[in-house]
C-alpha positions in Angstrom: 8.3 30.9 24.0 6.1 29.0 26.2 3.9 26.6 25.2 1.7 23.7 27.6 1.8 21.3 25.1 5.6 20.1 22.8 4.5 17.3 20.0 7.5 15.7 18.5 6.3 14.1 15.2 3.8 15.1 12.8 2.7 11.5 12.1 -0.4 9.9 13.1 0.1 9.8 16.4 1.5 13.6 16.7 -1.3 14.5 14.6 -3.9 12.8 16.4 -2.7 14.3 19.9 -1.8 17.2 18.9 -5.5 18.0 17.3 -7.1 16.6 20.6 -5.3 18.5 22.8 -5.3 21.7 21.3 -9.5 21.3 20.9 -10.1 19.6 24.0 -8.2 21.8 26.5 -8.0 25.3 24.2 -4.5 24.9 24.9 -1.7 25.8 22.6 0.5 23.0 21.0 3.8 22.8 19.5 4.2 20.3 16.8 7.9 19.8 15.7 9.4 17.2 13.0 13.0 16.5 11.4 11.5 16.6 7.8 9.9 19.2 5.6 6.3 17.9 5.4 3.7 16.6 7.8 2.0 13.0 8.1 5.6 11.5 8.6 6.0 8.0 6.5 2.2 8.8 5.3 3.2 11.7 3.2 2.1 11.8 -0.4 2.3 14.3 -3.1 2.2 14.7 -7.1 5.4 13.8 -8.8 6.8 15.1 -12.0 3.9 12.9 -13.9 1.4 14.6 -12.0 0.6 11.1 -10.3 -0.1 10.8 -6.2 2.5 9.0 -5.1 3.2 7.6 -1.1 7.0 8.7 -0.6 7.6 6.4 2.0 5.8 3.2 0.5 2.2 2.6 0.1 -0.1 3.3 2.7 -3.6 1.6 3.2 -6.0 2.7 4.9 -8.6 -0.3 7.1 -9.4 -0.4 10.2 -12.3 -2.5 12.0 -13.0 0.6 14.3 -15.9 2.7 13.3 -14.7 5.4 15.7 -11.4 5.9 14.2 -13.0 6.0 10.7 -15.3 8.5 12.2 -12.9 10.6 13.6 -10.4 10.8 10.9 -13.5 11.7 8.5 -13.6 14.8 10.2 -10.9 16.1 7.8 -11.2 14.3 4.8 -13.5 12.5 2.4 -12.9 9.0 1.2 -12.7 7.0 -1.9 -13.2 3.7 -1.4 -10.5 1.0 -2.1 -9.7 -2.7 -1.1 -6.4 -3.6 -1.5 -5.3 -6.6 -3.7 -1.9 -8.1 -3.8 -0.3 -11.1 -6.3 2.4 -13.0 -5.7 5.2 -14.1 -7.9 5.7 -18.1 -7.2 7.3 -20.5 -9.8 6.4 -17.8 -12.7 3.1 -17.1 -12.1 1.0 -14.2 -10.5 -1.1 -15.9 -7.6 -3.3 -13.8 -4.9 -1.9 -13.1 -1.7 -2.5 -13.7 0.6 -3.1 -17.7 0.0 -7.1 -18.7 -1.0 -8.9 -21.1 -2.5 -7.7 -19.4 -6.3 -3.8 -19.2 -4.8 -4.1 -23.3 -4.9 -5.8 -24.3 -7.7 -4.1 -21.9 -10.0 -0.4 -23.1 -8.7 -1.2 -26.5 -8.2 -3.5 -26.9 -11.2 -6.2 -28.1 -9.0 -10.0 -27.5 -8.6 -10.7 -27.8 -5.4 -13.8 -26.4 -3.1 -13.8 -24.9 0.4 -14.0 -28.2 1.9 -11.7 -29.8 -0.2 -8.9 -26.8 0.5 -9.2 -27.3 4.3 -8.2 -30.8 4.2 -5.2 -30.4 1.3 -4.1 -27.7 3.8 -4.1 -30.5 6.9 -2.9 -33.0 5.1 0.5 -30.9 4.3 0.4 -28.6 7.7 2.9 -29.7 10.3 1.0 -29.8 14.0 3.0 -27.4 16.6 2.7 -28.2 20.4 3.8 -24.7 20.8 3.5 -21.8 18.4 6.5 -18.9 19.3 7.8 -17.7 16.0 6.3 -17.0 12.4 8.0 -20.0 11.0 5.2 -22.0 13.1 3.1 -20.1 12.5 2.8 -21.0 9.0 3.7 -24.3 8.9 1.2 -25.4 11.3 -1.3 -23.8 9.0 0.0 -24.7 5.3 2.7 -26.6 5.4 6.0 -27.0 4.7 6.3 -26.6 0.5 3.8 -23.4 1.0 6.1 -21.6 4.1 8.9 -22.1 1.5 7.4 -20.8 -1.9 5.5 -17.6 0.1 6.6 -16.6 3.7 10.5 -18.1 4.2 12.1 -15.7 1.2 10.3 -12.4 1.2 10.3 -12.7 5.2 14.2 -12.9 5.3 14.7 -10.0 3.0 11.6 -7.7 5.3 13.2 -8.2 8.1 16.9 -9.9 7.6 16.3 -12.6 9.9 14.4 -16.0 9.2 11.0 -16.3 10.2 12.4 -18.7 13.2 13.7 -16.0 14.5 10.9 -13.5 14.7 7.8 -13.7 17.0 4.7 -15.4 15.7 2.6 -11.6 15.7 4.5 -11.4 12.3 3.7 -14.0 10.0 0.1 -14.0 12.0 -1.0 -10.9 10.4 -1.3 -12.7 7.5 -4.6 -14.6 6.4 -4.9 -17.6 4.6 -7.9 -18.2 3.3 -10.1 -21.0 2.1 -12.7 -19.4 -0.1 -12.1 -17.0 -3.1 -11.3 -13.6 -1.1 -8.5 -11.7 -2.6 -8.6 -8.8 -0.9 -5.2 -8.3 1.2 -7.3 -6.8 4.2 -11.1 -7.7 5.3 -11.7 -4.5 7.1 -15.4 -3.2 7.8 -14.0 0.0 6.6 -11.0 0.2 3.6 -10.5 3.4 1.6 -7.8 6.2 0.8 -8.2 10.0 1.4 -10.2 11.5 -1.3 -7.4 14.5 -1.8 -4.7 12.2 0.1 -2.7 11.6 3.0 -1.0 15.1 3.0 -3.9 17.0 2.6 -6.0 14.9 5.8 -3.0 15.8 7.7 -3.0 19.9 7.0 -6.7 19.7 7.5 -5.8 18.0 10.8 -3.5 20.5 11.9 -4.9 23.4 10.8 -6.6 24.5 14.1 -5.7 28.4 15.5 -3.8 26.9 18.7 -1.0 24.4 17.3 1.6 25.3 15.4 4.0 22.8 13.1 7.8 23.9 12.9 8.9 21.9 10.0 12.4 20.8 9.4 13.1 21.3 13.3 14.9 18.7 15.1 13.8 17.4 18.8 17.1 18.5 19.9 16.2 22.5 18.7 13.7 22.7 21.0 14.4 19.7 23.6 14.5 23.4 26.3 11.2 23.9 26.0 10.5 20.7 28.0 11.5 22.0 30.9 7.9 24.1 30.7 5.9 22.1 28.5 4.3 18.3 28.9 6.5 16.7 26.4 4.3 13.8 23.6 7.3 11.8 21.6 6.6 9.8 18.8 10.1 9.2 17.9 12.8 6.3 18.9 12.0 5.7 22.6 15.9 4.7 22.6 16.9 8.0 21.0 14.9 9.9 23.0 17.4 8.4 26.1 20.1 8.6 24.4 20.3 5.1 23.6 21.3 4.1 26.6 21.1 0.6 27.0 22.0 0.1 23.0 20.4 0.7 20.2 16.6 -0.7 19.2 17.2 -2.8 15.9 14.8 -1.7 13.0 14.5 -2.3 9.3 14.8 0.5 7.2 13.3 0.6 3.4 14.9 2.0 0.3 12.4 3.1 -2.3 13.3 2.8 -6.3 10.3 5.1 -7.9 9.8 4.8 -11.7 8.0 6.8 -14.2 6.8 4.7 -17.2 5.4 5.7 -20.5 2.0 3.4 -20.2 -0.8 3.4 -18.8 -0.4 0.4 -16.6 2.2 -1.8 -15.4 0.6 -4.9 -13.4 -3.0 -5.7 -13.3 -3.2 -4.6 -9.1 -1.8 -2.3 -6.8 1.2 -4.6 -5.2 3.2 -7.6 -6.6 5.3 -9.6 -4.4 8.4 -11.3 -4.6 8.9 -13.7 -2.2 12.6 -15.2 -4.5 15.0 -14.5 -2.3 17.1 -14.3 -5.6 14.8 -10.8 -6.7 16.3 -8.2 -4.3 13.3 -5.9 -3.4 10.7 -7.4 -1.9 7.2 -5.6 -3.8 6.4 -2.9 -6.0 3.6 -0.9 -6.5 1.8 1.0 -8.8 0.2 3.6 -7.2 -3.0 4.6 -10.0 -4.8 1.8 -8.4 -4.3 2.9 -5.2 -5.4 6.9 -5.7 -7.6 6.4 -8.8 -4.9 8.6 -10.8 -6.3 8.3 -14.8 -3.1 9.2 -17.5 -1.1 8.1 -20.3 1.5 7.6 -17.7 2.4 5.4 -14.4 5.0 5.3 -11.6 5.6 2.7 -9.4 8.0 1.6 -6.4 9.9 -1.0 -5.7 10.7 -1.7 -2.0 14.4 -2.6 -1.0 14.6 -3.4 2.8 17.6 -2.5 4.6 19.2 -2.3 8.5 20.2 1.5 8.5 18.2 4.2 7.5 15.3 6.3 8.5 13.5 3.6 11.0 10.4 2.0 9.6 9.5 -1.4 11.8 10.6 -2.6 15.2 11.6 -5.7 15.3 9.7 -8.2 16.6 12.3 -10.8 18.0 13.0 -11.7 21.7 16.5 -9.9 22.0 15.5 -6.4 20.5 11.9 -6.7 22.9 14.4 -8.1 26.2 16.3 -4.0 25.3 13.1 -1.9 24.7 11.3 -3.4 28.2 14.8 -1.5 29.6 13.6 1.7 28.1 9.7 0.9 28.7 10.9 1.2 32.4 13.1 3.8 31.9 9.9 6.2 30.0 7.6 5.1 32.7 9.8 6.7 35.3 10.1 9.2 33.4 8.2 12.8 34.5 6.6 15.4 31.9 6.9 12.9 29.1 4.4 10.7 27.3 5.5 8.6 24.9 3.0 7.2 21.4 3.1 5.5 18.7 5.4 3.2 16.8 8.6 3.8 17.2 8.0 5.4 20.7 6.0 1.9 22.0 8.6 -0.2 20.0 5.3 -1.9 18.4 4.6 -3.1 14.5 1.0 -0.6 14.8 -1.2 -0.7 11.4 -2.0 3.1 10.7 -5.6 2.8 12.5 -4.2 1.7 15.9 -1.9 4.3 16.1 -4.8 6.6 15.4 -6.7 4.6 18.4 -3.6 4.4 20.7 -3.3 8.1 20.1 -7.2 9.0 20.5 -6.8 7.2 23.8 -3.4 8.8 25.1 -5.0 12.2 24.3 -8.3 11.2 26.2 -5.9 10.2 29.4 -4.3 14.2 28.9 -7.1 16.0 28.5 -8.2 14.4 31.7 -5.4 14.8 33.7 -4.4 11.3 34.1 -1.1 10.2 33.7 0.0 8.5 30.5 4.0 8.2 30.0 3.6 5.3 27.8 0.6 4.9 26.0 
Protein backbone atom coordinates (compact mmCIF):
# COMPACT_ATOMS: atom_id res chain seq x y z
CA UNK A 1 0.00 0.00 0.00
CA UNK A 2 1.09 3.38 -0.98
CA UNK A 3 0.03 6.29 0.44
CA UNK A 4 1.68 10.31 0.09
CA UNK A 5 0.78 11.17 3.32
CA UNK A 6 1.62 8.57 6.99
CA UNK A 7 0.05 10.51 10.25
CA UNK A 8 1.23 8.94 13.42
CA UNK A 9 -1.21 10.10 16.14
CA UNK A 10 -4.75 10.71 16.08
CA UNK A 11 -4.58 13.61 18.52
CA UNK A 12 -4.99 17.20 17.80
CA UNK A 13 -2.19 17.71 15.94
CA UNK A 14 -2.66 14.28 13.69
CA UNK A 15 -6.12 15.31 13.41
CA UNK A 16 -5.59 18.70 12.40
CA UNK A 17 -2.88 17.65 9.65
CA UNK A 18 -4.22 15.00 8.60
CA UNK A 19 -7.77 16.83 7.75
CA UNK A 20 -5.74 19.68 5.96
CA UNK A 21 -3.79 17.66 3.97
CA UNK A 22 -6.11 15.28 2.81
CA UNK A 23 -8.57 18.50 1.66
CA UNK A 24 -5.97 20.74 0.68
CA UNK A 25 -3.91 18.57 -1.65
CA UNK A 26 -6.80 15.63 -2.52
CA UNK A 27 -4.25 13.48 -1.40
CA UNK A 28 -4.70 10.25 0.52
CA UNK A 29 -3.59 10.05 4.31
CA UNK A 30 -2.76 7.47 6.58
CA UNK A 31 -3.60 8.10 10.15
CA UNK A 32 -2.13 5.44 12.55
CA UNK A 33 -2.32 5.30 16.64
CA UNK A 34 -1.23 2.67 19.44
CA UNK A 35 -4.79 2.93 21.09
CA UNK A 36 -8.27 1.89 20.11
CA UNK A 37 -9.88 5.36 19.80
CA UNK A 38 -9.08 8.67 18.15
CA UNK A 39 -8.53 12.33 19.78
CA UNK A 40 -5.53 10.73 21.79
CA UNK A 41 -5.52 12.16 25.65
CA UNK A 42 -8.86 14.09 24.48
CA UNK A 43 -10.97 11.03 24.22
CA UNK A 44 -14.26 10.97 26.01
CA UNK A 45 -17.12 8.59 26.06
CA UNK A 46 -20.22 7.46 28.28
CA UNK A 47 -19.34 5.32 31.19
CA UNK A 48 -21.47 2.70 32.88
CA UNK A 49 -23.60 5.76 34.40
CA UNK A 50 -24.30 6.96 31.16
CA UNK A 51 -22.11 10.22 32.15
CA UNK A 52 -19.42 11.84 29.49
CA UNK A 53 -16.44 11.37 30.99
CA UNK A 54 -12.55 12.62 29.67
CA UNK A 55 -10.47 9.30 30.03
CA UNK A 56 -7.37 10.90 30.24
CA UNK A 57 -8.28 13.91 32.58
CA UNK A 58 -10.35 16.79 31.88
CA UNK A 59 -10.01 18.71 28.90
CA UNK A 60 -10.96 22.49 28.46
CA UNK A 61 -11.41 24.01 25.72
CA UNK A 62 -10.12 28.25 25.38
CA UNK A 63 -8.23 29.62 23.19
CA UNK A 64 -7.76 33.51 22.35
CA UNK A 65 -7.59 32.67 18.57
CA UNK A 66 -10.73 33.24 16.63
CA UNK A 67 -9.33 31.21 13.74
CA UNK A 68 -8.80 28.13 15.65
CA UNK A 69 -12.29 28.37 17.19
CA UNK A 70 -13.43 28.84 13.69
CA UNK A 71 -11.82 26.06 12.25
CA UNK A 72 -12.47 23.44 14.76
CA UNK A 73 -16.39 24.62 14.49
CA UNK A 74 -16.34 23.14 11.24
CA UNK A 75 -17.08 19.74 12.98
CA UNK A 76 -18.75 20.42 15.97
CA UNK A 77 -21.14 22.71 17.79
CA UNK A 78 -20.40 24.21 21.13
CA UNK A 79 -21.77 24.59 24.60
CA UNK A 80 -20.46 27.16 26.33
CA UNK A 81 -18.50 26.71 29.58
CA UNK A 82 -15.91 28.68 31.70
CA UNK A 83 -14.01 26.74 33.87
CA UNK A 84 -13.90 27.32 37.73
CA UNK A 85 -11.52 25.69 40.05
CA UNK A 86 -11.26 25.81 44.30
CA UNK A 87 -8.61 25.19 46.24
CA UNK A 88 -8.24 23.28 49.36
CA UNK A 89 -5.99 25.60 51.82
CA UNK A 90 -6.06 25.42 55.69
CA UNK A 91 -9.74 23.66 55.33
CA UNK A 92 -11.42 25.82 53.28
CA UNK A 93 -12.48 25.84 49.51
CA UNK A 94 -10.87 29.15 48.00
CA UNK A 95 -10.90 30.08 44.08
CA UNK A 96 -8.01 29.38 42.09
CA UNK A 97 -6.43 30.74 40.80
CA UNK A 98 -5.73 33.61 43.69
CA UNK A 99 -8.29 36.91 43.52
CA UNK A 100 -9.52 39.42 45.33
CA UNK A 101 -12.30 36.59 47.08
CA UNK A 102 -9.11 33.92 47.52
CA UNK A 103 -7.80 36.68 50.20
CA UNK A 104 -10.39 37.97 52.02
CA UNK A 105 -12.03 34.57 52.46
CA UNK A 106 -8.60 32.94 53.89
CA UNK A 107 -7.35 35.81 55.56
CA UNK A 108 -10.73 37.01 56.87
CA UNK A 109 -10.17 40.29 55.28
CA UNK A 110 -12.24 42.87 53.17
CA UNK A 111 -10.11 44.35 51.08
CA UNK A 112 -10.66 46.24 47.52
CA UNK A 113 -8.70 46.08 44.24
CA UNK A 114 -6.36 48.70 45.50
CA UNK A 115 -6.12 47.51 48.71
CA UNK A 116 -5.10 43.76 47.33
CA UNK A 117 -2.35 45.18 45.13
CA UNK A 118 -0.52 46.65 47.97
CA UNK A 119 -1.13 43.47 50.67
CA UNK A 120 0.33 41.50 47.62
CA UNK A 121 3.66 44.05 47.59
CA UNK A 122 3.93 44.30 50.85
CA UNK A 123 4.48 40.25 51.22
CA UNK A 124 6.06 39.68 47.59
CA UNK A 125 9.75 39.10 47.55
CA UNK A 126 11.48 41.48 44.56
CA UNK A 127 13.60 39.13 42.05
CA UNK A 128 16.54 40.77 40.11
CA UNK A 129 16.13 37.79 37.87
CA UNK A 130 13.15 35.62 37.33
CA UNK A 131 14.41 31.76 35.97
CA UNK A 132 12.20 29.25 37.75
CA UNK A 133 8.40 29.08 38.91
CA UNK A 134 9.46 29.41 42.47
CA UNK A 135 10.20 33.26 41.42
CA UNK A 136 7.88 33.45 39.68
CA UNK A 137 5.52 33.36 42.43
CA UNK A 138 7.15 34.82 45.11
CA UNK A 139 7.90 37.90 43.38
CA UNK A 140 4.24 38.22 42.74
CA UNK A 141 2.60 36.92 46.20
CA UNK A 142 4.86 36.16 48.52
CA UNK A 143 6.30 33.83 50.45
CA UNK A 144 3.27 32.35 52.96
CA UNK A 145 1.07 32.28 49.49
CA UNK A 146 3.95 30.22 47.22
CA UNK A 147 3.78 27.79 50.26
CA UNK A 148 -0.09 27.34 50.90
CA UNK A 149 -0.86 27.14 46.85
CA UNK A 150 2.04 26.55 44.26
CA UNK A 151 5.15 24.78 46.47
CA UNK A 152 2.95 21.35 47.34
CA UNK A 153 0.66 20.59 44.42
CA UNK A 154 3.71 21.68 42.13
CA UNK A 155 6.03 19.04 43.66
CA UNK A 156 3.54 16.26 43.27
CA UNK A 157 2.57 17.63 39.14
CA UNK A 158 5.75 17.47 38.36
CA UNK A 159 8.14 15.62 41.14
CA UNK A 160 10.52 18.31 41.31
CA UNK A 161 10.23 21.72 43.39
CA UNK A 162 9.17 24.62 41.63
CA UNK A 163 13.06 25.86 41.93
CA UNK A 164 13.70 23.43 39.74
CA UNK A 165 11.32 24.03 36.83
CA UNK A 166 11.43 26.95 34.33
CA UNK A 167 9.36 30.05 35.10
CA UNK A 168 6.78 29.16 31.80
CA UNK A 169 5.25 26.84 34.58
CA UNK A 170 4.10 28.57 37.40
CA UNK A 171 3.53 31.71 34.77
CA UNK A 172 0.59 30.18 33.29
CA UNK A 173 -1.06 30.77 36.25
CA UNK A 174 -2.97 34.19 37.01
CA UNK A 175 -3.33 35.88 39.98
CA UNK A 176 -5.74 38.17 40.09
CA UNK A 177 -6.78 41.31 41.93
CA UNK A 178 -10.54 41.68 41.25
CA UNK A 179 -13.28 39.11 41.78
CA UNK A 180 -12.68 36.71 38.52
CA UNK A 181 -12.94 33.09 39.25
CA UNK A 182 -12.80 31.72 36.16
CA UNK A 183 -9.52 29.43 35.76
CA UNK A 184 -9.04 30.78 32.09
CA UNK A 185 -10.08 34.37 30.55
CA UNK A 186 -10.30 33.25 27.05
CA UNK A 187 -12.33 35.28 24.32
CA UNK A 188 -13.62 31.91 23.42
CA UNK A 189 -14.26 28.92 26.33
CA UNK A 190 -16.67 26.06 25.58
CA UNK A 191 -16.76 22.10 25.25
CA UNK A 192 -17.96 20.12 22.14
CA UNK A 193 -21.66 19.99 22.09
CA UNK A 194 -21.65 15.94 21.43
CA UNK A 195 -17.83 15.80 22.80
CA UNK A 196 -14.28 15.45 22.15
CA UNK A 197 -14.70 12.01 20.39
CA UNK A 198 -17.42 12.82 18.29
CA UNK A 199 -15.34 16.47 16.87
CA UNK A 200 -12.64 14.14 16.24
CA UNK A 201 -14.67 11.33 13.87
CA UNK A 202 -16.31 14.28 12.29
CA UNK A 203 -12.71 15.49 11.76
CA UNK A 204 -11.58 12.48 10.23
CA UNK A 205 -14.24 11.48 8.39
CA UNK A 206 -13.24 12.80 4.94
CA UNK A 207 -13.10 9.94 1.74
CA UNK A 208 -9.19 10.25 1.47
CA UNK A 209 -7.72 9.43 5.05
CA UNK A 210 -7.98 6.44 6.66
CA UNK A 211 -7.33 5.75 10.70
CA UNK A 212 -5.82 2.25 11.55
CA UNK A 213 -6.59 1.99 15.15
CA UNK A 214 -4.74 -0.03 17.57
CA UNK A 215 -1.58 0.08 15.01
CA UNK A 216 1.77 0.85 16.35
CA UNK A 217 4.32 3.29 14.43
CA UNK A 218 6.57 0.42 14.31
CA UNK A 219 3.61 -1.73 11.97
CA UNK A 220 3.91 0.57 9.45
CA UNK A 221 7.37 2.51 10.05
CA UNK A 222 8.06 0.74 5.95
CA UNK A 223 5.79 2.78 4.55
CA UNK A 224 8.03 5.76 5.21
CA UNK A 225 10.21 4.97 2.89
CA UNK A 226 7.32 6.26 0.17
CA UNK A 227 5.32 8.43 2.13
CA UNK A 228 6.18 12.07 3.83
CA UNK A 229 6.15 10.96 7.36
CA UNK A 230 3.93 13.73 10.26
CA UNK A 231 4.88 12.34 14.03
CA UNK A 232 3.19 13.40 16.87
CA UNK A 233 4.66 11.00 19.19
CA UNK A 234 8.09 11.06 21.54
CA UNK A 235 10.58 12.87 19.28
CA UNK A 236 13.14 10.67 21.50
CA UNK A 237 11.21 7.45 20.62
CA UNK A 238 10.84 8.19 17.29
CA UNK A 239 15.12 8.06 17.28
CA UNK A 240 15.33 5.47 19.24
CA UNK A 241 16.18 7.37 22.23
CA UNK A 242 19.35 8.00 21.36
CA UNK A 243 20.85 10.40 23.38
CA UNK A 244 18.54 9.15 26.59
CA UNK A 245 15.36 9.30 27.40
CA UNK A 246 13.07 12.79 27.50
CA UNK A 247 11.70 12.84 31.26
CA UNK A 248 7.84 13.32 31.46
CA UNK A 249 5.15 12.98 34.04
CA UNK A 250 2.75 10.52 33.59
CA UNK A 251 -0.96 10.65 35.41
CA UNK A 252 -2.87 7.93 37.02
CA UNK A 253 -6.62 8.41 37.01
CA UNK A 254 -8.93 7.06 40.02
CA UNK A 255 -12.71 7.40 38.30
CA UNK A 256 -15.62 7.04 40.78
CA UNK A 257 -19.30 6.58 40.34
CA UNK A 258 -21.36 7.99 43.17
CA UNK A 259 -24.94 7.67 44.04
CA UNK A 260 -25.78 11.75 44.18
CA UNK A 261 -26.29 14.12 42.25
CA UNK A 262 -23.33 16.26 42.98
CA UNK A 263 -20.13 15.94 44.71
CA UNK A 264 -18.36 19.60 44.95
CA UNK A 265 -19.96 22.77 44.00
CA UNK A 266 -17.45 23.16 40.55
CA UNK A 267 -15.87 21.30 38.11
CA UNK A 268 -12.12 20.84 39.77
CA UNK A 269 -10.84 20.96 43.45
CA UNK A 270 -7.35 21.21 44.12
CA UNK A 271 -5.07 19.92 46.60
CA UNK A 272 -2.17 21.67 46.94
CA UNK A 273 -1.23 19.34 50.80
CA UNK A 274 1.51 17.64 49.87
CA UNK A 275 0.19 15.18 52.62
CA UNK A 276 -3.24 14.43 50.01
CA UNK A 277 -1.63 12.24 47.35
CA UNK A 278 -3.51 13.19 44.12
CA UNK A 279 -3.30 16.44 43.19
CA UNK A 280 -7.36 17.38 41.82
CA UNK A 281 -10.43 15.84 41.06
CA UNK A 282 -13.10 16.51 38.96
CA UNK A 283 -16.55 16.04 38.46
CA UNK A 284 -17.19 15.96 35.09
CA UNK A 285 -21.46 17.02 35.03
CA UNK A 286 -20.23 20.53 35.18
CA UNK A 287 -18.04 20.22 32.63
CA UNK A 288 -20.51 18.32 29.79
CA UNK A 289 -23.82 19.58 31.32
CA UNK A 290 -24.64 15.66 32.06
CA UNK A 291 -28.25 16.00 34.33
CA UNK A 292 -28.84 12.43 36.57
CA UNK A 293 -29.35 10.99 39.86
CA UNK A 294 -25.77 10.02 39.57
CA UNK A 295 -21.98 11.50 39.27
CA UNK A 296 -18.49 10.32 38.52
CA UNK A 297 -15.44 12.02 39.17
CA UNK A 298 -11.59 11.67 38.91
CA UNK A 299 -8.98 12.06 40.95
CA UNK A 300 -5.52 12.75 39.42
CA UNK A 301 -2.44 10.85 40.72
CA UNK A 302 0.85 12.09 39.03
CA UNK A 303 3.50 9.70 38.34
CA UNK A 304 7.24 9.37 36.38
CA UNK A 305 6.33 6.17 34.19
CA UNK A 306 3.37 5.74 32.18
CA UNK A 307 1.72 6.81 29.08
CA UNK A 308 3.65 10.44 28.62
CA UNK A 309 1.49 13.38 29.43
CA UNK A 310 3.88 16.78 29.99
CA UNK A 311 7.49 17.50 29.05
CA UNK A 312 9.31 18.70 31.49
CA UNK A 313 10.11 22.05 31.57
CA UNK A 314 13.61 22.06 33.45
CA UNK A 315 17.07 23.02 32.02
CA UNK A 316 18.58 19.30 31.90
CA UNK A 317 15.54 17.51 30.10
CA UNK A 318 15.42 20.86 27.48
CA UNK A 319 19.78 20.72 27.32
CA UNK A 320 18.64 16.54 25.77
CA UNK A 321 15.63 17.39 23.51
CA UNK A 322 17.74 20.50 21.65
CA UNK A 323 20.02 17.01 20.80
CA UNK A 324 17.04 15.58 19.16
CA UNK A 325 15.61 19.12 17.78
CA UNK A 326 18.86 18.88 15.68
CA UNK A 327 18.74 15.46 15.14
CA UNK A 328 14.71 15.87 13.50
CA UNK A 329 15.81 18.88 11.62
CA UNK A 330 18.35 16.85 9.77
CA UNK A 331 16.12 14.63 9.38
CA UNK A 332 14.53 14.04 5.59
CA UNK A 333 10.69 12.92 4.80
CA UNK A 334 9.82 13.60 8.37
CA UNK A 335 7.94 16.47 10.04
CA UNK A 336 7.56 16.44 13.41
CA UNK A 337 4.05 18.36 15.63
CA UNK A 338 2.81 18.71 18.49
CA UNK A 339 3.50 18.01 22.12
CA UNK A 340 5.39 15.36 22.66
CA UNK A 341 7.08 15.59 19.20
CA UNK A 342 8.19 19.63 19.96
CA UNK A 343 8.94 18.56 23.66
CA UNK A 344 6.61 21.64 24.55
CA UNK A 345 3.80 22.02 27.56
CA UNK A 346 1.08 23.20 24.30
CA UNK A 347 -2.64 24.13 25.69
CA UNK A 348 -5.07 22.12 23.30
CA UNK A 349 -5.59 25.42 20.98
CA UNK A 350 -1.90 25.86 20.14
CA UNK A 351 -1.50 22.50 19.11
CA UNK A 352 -4.45 23.06 16.87
CA UNK A 353 -2.56 26.40 15.60
CA UNK A 354 0.90 24.85 15.49
CA UNK A 355 -0.75 22.13 13.42
CA UNK A 356 -2.95 24.53 11.11
CA UNK A 357 0.39 26.19 10.41
CA UNK A 358 2.59 22.91 9.76
CA UNK A 359 -0.15 21.76 7.32
CA UNK A 360 -0.19 25.28 5.64
CA UNK A 361 3.91 24.90 5.17
CA UNK A 362 2.92 21.09 3.37
CA UNK A 363 0.38 21.86 1.41
CA UNK A 364 2.69 24.47 0.05
CA UNK A 365 5.64 22.63 -0.47
CA UNK A 366 7.78 24.16 2.07
CA UNK A 367 9.75 22.29 4.30
CA UNK A 368 8.69 21.82 7.86
CA UNK A 369 10.64 18.98 9.94
CA UNK A 370 9.94 20.59 13.12
CA UNK A 371 7.04 22.58 13.34
Amino acid sequence: MKVPWLVVGAGFAGSVVAERLATHLDERVLVVDRRAHVGSNAFDERDEAGLLVHRYGPHIFHTNAPRIAAYLSRFTAWRPYEHRVLARVRGRLVPMPINLETINRLYGLSLDEVGLETWLAERAEPRPVVRTSEDVVVARVGRELYELFFRGYTRKQWGRDPSALDASVAARIPVRTNRDDRYFSDIFQAMPAAGFTAMFERMLDHPRIEVALDTDWSEVRRLARTAHVIFTGPVDEYFGRRFGPLPYRSLEFRFETLEQERYQPVATVNEPDESVAHTRTTEFKHVTGDVGARTTIVREFPRADGDPYYPIPAPAAQARYAQYRTLAGATSGVTFVGRLATYRYYNMDQVVGQALATAERLASGQAAAIA
